[in-house]
Residue frames relative to the residue before (quaternion, step in Angstrom):
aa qw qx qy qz dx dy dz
X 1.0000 0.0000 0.0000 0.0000 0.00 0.00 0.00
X 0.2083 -0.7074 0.6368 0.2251 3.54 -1.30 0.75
X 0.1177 -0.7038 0.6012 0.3598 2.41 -1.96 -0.46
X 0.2075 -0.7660 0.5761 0.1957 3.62 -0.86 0.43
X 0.2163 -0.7458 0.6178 0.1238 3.55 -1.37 0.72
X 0.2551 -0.7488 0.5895 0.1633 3.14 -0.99 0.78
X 0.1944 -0.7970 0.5718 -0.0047 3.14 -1.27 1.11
X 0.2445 -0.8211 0.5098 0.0787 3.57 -0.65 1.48
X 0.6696 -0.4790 0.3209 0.4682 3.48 -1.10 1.15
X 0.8771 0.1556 -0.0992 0.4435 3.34 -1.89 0.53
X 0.2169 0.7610 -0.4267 0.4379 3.88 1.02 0.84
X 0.7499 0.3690 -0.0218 0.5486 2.91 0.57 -1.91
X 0.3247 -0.6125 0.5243 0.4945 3.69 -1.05 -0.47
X 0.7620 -0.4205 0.3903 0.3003 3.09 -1.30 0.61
X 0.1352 -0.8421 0.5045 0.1347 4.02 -0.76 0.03
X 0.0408 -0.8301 0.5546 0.0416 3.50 0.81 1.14
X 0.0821 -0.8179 0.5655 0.0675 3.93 -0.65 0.53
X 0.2026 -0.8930 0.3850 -0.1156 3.14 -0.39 1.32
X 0.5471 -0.4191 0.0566 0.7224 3.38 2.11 -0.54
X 0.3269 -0.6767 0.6469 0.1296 3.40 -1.52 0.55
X 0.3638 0.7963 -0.4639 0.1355 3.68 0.53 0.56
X 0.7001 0.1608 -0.1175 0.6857 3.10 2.06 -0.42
X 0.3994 0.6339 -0.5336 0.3924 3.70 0.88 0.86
X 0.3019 -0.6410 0.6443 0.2879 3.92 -0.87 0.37
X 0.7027 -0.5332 0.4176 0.2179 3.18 -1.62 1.05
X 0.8170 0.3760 -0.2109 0.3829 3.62 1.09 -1.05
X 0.4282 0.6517 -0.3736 0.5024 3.33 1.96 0.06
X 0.5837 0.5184 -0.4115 0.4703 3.53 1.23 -1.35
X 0.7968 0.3576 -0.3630 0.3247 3.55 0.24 -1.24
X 0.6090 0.5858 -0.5099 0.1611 3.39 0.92 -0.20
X 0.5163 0.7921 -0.0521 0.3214 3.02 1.90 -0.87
X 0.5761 0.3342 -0.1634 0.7279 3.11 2.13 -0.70
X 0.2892 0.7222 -0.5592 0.2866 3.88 0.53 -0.10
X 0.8359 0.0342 -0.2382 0.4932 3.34 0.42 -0.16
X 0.3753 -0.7925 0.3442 0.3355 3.74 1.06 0.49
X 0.1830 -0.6943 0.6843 -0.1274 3.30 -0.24 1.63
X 0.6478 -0.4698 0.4805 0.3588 3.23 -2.05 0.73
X 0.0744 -0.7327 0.6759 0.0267 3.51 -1.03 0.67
X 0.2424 -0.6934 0.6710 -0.1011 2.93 -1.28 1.38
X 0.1717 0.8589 -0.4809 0.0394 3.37 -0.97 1.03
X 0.5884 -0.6110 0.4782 0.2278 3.62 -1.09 0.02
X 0.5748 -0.7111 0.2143 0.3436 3.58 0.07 1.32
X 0.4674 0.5505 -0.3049 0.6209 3.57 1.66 -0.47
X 0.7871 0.4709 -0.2836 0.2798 3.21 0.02 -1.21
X 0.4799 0.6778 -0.3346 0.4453 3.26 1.90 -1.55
X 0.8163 0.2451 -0.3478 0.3907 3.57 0.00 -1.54
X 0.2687 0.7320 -0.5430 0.3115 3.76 0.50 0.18
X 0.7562 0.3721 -0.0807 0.5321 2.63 -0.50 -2.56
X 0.7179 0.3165 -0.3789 0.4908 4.56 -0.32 -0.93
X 0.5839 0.4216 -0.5176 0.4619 3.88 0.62 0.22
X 0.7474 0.2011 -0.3294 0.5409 3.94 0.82 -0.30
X 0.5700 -0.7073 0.2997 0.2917 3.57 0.81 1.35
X 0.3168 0.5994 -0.6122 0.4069 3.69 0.85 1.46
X 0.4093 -0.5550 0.6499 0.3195 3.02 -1.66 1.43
X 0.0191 0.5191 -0.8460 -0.1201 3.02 -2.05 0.43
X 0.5431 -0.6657 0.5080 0.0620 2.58 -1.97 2.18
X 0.8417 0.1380 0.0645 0.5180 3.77 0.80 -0.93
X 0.1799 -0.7957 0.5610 0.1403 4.19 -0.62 1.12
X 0.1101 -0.7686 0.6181 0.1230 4.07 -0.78 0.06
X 0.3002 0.6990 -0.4447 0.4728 2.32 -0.28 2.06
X 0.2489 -0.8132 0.4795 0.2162 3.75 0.00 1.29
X 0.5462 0.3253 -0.3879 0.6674 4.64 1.36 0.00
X 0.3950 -0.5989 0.6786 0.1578 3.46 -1.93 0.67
X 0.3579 -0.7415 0.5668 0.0277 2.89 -1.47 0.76
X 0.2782 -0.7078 0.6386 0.1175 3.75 0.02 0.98
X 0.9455 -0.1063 -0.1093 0.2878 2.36 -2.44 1.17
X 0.3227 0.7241 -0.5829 0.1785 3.94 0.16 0.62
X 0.7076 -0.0725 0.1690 0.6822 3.45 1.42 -1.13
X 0.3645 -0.6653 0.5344 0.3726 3.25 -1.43 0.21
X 0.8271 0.2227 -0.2935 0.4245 3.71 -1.15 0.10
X 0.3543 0.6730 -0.6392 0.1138 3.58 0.81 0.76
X 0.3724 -0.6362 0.6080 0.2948 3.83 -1.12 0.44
X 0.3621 -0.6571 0.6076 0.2607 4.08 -1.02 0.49
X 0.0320 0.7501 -0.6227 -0.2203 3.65 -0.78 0.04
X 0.4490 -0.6297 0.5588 0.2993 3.78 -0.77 1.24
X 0.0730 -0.8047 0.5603 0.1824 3.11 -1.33 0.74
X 0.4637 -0.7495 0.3725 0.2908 3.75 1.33 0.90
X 0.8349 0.0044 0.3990 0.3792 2.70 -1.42 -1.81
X 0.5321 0.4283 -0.4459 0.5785 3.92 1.23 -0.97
X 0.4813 -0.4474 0.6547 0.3735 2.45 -2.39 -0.34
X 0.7337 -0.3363 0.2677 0.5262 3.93 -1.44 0.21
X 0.6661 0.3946 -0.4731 0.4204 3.82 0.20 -0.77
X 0.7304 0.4169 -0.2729 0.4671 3.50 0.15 -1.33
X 0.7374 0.3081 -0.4944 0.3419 3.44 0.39 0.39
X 0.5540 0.6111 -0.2868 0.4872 3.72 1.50 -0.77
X 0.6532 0.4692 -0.3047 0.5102 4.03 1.42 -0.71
X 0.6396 0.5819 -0.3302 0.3785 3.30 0.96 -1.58
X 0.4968 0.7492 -0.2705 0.3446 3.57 1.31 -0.99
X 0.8191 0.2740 0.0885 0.4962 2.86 -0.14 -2.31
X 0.4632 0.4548 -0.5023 0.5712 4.34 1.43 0.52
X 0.7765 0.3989 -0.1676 0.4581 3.49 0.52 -1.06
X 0.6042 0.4219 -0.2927 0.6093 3.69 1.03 0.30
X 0.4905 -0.6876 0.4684 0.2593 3.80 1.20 0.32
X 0.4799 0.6613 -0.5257 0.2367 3.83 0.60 1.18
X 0.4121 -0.8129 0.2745 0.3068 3.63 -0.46 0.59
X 0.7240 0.2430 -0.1248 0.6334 3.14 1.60 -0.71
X 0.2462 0.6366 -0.7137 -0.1572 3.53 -1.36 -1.01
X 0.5694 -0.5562 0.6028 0.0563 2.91 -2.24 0.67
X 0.1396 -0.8077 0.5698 -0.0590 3.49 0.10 0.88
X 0.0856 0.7979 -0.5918 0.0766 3.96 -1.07 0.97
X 0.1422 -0.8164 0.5264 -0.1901 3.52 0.43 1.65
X 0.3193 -0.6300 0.6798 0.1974 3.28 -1.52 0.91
X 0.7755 0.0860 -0.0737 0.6211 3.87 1.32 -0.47
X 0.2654 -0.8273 0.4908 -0.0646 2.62 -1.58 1.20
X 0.3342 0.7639 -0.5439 0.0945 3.71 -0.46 0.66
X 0.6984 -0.5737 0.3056 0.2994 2.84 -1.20 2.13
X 0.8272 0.3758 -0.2743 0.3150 3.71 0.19 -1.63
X 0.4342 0.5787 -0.5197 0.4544 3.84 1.44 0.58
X 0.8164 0.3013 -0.2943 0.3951 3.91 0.74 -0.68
X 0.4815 0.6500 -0.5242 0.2660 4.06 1.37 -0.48
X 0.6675 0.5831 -0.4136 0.2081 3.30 0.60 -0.63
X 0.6944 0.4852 -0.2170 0.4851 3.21 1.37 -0.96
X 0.4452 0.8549 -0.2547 0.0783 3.45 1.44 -0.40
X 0.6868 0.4186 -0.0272 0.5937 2.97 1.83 -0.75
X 0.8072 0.2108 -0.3230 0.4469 3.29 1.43 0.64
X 0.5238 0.2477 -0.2612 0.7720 3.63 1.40 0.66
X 0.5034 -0.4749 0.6865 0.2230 3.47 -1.89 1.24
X 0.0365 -0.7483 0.6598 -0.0583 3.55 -0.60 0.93
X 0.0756 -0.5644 0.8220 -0.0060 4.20 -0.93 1.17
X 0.0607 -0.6267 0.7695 0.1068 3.14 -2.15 0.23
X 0.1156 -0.6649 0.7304 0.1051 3.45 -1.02 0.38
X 0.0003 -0.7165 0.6576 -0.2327 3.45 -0.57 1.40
X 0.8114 -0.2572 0.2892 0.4379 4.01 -0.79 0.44
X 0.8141 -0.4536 0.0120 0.3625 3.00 0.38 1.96
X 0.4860 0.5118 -0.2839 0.6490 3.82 1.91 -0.22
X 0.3104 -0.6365 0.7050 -0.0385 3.18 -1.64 1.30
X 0.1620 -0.7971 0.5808 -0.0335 3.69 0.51 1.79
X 0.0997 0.7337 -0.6676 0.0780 4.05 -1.37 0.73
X 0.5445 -0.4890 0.5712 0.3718 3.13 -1.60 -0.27
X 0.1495 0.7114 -0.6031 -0.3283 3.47 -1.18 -0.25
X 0.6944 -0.5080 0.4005 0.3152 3.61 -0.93 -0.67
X 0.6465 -0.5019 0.3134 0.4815 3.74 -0.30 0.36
X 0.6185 0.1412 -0.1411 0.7600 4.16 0.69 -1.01
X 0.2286 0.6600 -0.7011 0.1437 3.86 -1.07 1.19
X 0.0219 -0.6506 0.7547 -0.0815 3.76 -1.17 1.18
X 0.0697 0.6096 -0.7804 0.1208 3.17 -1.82 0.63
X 0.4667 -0.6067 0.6167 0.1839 3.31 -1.54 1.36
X 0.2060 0.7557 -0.6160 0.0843 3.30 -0.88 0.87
X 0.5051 -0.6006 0.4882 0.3818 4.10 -1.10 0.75
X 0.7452 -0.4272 0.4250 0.2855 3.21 -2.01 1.05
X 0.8142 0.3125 -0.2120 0.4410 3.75 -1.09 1.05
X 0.3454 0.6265 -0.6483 0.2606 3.96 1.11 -0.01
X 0.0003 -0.5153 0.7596 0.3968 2.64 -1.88 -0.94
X 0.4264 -0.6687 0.6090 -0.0121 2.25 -1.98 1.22
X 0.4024 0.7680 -0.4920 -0.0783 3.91 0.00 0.08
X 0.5720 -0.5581 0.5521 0.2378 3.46 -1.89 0.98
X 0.0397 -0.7844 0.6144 0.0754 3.29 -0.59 0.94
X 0.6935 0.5839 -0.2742 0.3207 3.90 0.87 0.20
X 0.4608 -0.5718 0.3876 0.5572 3.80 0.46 0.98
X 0.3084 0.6920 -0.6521 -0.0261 3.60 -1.99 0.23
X 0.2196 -0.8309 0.4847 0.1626 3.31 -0.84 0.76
X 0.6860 0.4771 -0.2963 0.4626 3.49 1.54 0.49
X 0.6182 0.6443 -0.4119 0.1818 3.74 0.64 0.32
X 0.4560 -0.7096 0.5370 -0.0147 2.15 -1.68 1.19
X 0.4102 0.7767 -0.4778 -0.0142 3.84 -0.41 0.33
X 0.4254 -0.6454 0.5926 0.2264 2.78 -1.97 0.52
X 0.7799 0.4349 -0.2063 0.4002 3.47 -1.69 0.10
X 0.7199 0.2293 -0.0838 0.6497 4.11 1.56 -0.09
X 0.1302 -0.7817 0.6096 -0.0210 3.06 -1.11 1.31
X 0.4395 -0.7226 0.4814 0.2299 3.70 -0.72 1.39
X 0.2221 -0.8005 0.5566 -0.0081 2.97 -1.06 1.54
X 0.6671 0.0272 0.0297 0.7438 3.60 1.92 -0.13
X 0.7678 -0.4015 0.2921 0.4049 3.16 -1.75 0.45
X 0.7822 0.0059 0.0248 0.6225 3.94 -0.91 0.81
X 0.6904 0.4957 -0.3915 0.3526 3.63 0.63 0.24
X 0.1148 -0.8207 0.5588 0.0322 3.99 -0.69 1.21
X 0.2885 -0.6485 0.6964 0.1064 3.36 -1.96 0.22
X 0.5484 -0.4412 0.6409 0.3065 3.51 -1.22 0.91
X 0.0368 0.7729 -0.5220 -0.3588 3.16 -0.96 0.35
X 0.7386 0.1130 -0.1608 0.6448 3.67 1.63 0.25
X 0.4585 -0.6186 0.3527 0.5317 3.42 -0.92 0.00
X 0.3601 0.5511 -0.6623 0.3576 3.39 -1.67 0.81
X 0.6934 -0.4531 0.3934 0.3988 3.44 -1.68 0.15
X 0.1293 -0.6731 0.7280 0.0163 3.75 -1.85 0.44
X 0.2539 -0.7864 0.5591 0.0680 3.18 -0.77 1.51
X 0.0555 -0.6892 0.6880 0.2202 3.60 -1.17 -0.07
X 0.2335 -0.7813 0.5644 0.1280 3.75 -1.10 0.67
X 0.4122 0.7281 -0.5387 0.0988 4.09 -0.12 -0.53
X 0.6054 -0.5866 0.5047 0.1863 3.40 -1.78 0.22
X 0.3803 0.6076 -0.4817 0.5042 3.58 1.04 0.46
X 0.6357 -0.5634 0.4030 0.3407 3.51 -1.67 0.70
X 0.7580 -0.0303 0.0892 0.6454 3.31 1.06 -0.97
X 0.1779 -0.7295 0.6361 0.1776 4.30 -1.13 -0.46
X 0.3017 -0.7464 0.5409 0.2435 3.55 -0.99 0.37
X 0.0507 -0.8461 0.5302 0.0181 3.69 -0.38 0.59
X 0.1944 -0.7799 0.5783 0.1398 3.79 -0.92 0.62
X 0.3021 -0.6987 0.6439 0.0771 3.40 -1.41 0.94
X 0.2517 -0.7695 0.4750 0.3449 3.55 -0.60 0.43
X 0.5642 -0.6966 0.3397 0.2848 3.65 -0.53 0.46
């Protein structure tokens, strides 16, 4: 006997793809495992439809013939690609997406930070928001590092081994505490 699960739109987080030059193949698939909307970059498109993933939605202000059928184009105007692929999926009522970048810079995602769950996968480091009181079980030895200015933190359970840079210091949970609205922090993968 199986079982099958159905999965309703915007369930999943979204899966904005952005490059895959340093992403492993089995992370990508874990990431589609439950096929989420995927959003891509005309490079990125013929990638992902060379390893025979649908992609639901291209950014991109020139069409592209015959890659797939029912792709949708999203114009990207005046924004740049993020702000148009985020502005989207905030204004289209998604809670999360998944975001896989060959480049990264922090002040492309704060804006959106506080209205769409936002992961990056950026050069082996899983980049997020967290919240002012944020804990998370993690094994002895991570690093942890704070990539957002703060002049109030506080943590437990991690000992700084470099500037904005932490260690696990056993397994179990590690808090961070500060007075900002929110902080971005990277895990390595």
């Amino acid at each position: 006997m199986s079982s099958h699960h159905i999965v309703r739109e915007k369930q999943e987080p979204a899966l904005l793809v952005l490059g895959l030059d340093n992403f492993d193949d089995e992370q990508l698939g874990q990431l589609l495992e439950w096929s989420p909307t995927l959003i891509a970059t005309p490079d990125i498109a013929e990638k992902l439809n060379a390893y025979g993933i649908k992609i639901d939605w291209i950014i991109t202000d020139d069409a592209i013939d015959n890659l797939q059928s029912d792709i949708k184009w999203l114009p990207v105007g005046k924004d740049t690609i993020i702000d148009a692929a985020l502005n989207y999926l905030t204004s289209r009522g998604y809670p999360s997406v998944n975001v896989v970048t060959d480049e990264f810079e922090l002040d492309d995602y704060r804006p959106f930070a506080d209205k769409i769950n936002l992961v990056v996968f950026y050069d082996q480091q899983k980049i997020f928001a967290v919240n002012p009181r944020f804990g998370k079980w993690k094994p002895g030895g991570e690093t942890i590092s704070i990539l957002s200015k703060t002049s109030s933190l506080k943590t437990e359970g991690l000992e700084k081994v470099d500037t904005d840079q932490y260690k696990t210091l056993a397994d179990g949970f590690f808090s961070l505490q500060f007075d900002e609205p929110l902080l971005f922090i990277a895990e390595t993968l």
